[in-house]
C-alpha positions as CSV (number, residue, x, y, z in Angstrom):
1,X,12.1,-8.3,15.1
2,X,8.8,-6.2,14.6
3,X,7.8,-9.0,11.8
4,X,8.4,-11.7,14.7
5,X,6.4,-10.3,17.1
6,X,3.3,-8.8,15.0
7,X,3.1,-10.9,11.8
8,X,-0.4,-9.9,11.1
9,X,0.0,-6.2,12.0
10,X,-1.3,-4.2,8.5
11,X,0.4,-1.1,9.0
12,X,3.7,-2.6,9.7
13,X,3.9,-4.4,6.2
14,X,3.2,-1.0,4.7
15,X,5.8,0.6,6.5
16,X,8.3,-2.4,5.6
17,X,6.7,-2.2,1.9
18,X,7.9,1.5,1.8
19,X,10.9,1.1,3.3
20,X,12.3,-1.6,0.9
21,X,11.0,0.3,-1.8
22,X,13.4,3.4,-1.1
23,X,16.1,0.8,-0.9
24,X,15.4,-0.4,-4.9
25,X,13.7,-4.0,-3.6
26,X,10.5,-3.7,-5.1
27,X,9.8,-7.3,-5.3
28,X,10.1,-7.4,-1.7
29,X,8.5,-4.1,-1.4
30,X,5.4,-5.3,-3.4
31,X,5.2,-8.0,-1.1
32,X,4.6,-6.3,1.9
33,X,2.2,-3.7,0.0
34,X,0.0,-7.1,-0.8
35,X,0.3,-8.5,2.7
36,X,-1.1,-5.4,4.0
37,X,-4.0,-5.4,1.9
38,X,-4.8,-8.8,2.9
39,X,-4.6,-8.5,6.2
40,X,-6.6,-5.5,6.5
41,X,-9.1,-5.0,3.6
42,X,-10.9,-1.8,5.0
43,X,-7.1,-0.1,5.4
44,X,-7.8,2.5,3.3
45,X,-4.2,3.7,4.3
46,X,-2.6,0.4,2.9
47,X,-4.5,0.5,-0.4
48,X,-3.4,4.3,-0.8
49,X,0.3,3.3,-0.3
50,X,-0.3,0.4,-2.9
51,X,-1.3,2.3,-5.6
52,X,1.5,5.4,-5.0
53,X,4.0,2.2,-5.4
54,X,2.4,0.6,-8.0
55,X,1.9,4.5,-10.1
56,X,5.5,5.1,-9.6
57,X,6.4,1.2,-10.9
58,X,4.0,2.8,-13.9
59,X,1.4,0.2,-13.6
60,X,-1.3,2.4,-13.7
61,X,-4.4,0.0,-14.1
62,X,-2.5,-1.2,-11.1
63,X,-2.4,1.7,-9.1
64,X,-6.0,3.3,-10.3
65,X,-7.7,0.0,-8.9
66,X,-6.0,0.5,-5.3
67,X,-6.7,4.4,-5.8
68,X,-10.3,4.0,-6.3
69,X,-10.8,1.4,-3.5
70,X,-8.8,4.4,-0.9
71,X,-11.4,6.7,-2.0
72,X,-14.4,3.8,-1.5
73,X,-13.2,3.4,2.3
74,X,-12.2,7.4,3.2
75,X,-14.2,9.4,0.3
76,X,-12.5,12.5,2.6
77,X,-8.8,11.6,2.0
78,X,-7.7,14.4,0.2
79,X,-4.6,13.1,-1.1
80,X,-6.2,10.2,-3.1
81,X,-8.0,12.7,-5.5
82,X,-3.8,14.0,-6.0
83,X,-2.7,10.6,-7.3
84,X,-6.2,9.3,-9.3
């Protein structure tokens, strides 16, 4: 329902992204971490949730590339310098 009404809404791909991700469907999961990231390119919060999917699917060039672009938008988000 959320999907119908705010297609274009960032955060709620990110949300969905982690959601089907605890449920195992990490091709679906990926696809909402992406559509995020499109749709909001200065989401520093949707590039940091990228790259903690993409570390724990051990793509690590992956991950590092979404990492360092969350630290490019918020230099002062503490928990990017964690998973970097």
């Amino acid at each position: 329902e959320a999907l119908r009404i705010a297609p274009n809404f960032a955060y709620l791909h990110t949300e969905l992204g982690r959601f089907e991700s605890s449920r195992s469907h990490f091709e679906d999961a990926e696809k909402h971490y992406k559509k995020a990231c499109q749709l909001d390119t200065l989401n520093y919060r949707c590039h940091f949730e990228y790259g903690v999917f993409l570390r724990k699917q051990n793509r690590i060039d992956d991950s590092i590339f979404h990492l360092l672009k969350t630290e490019e938008l918020n230099p002062e988000f503490p928990a990017v310098y964690n998973e970097l």
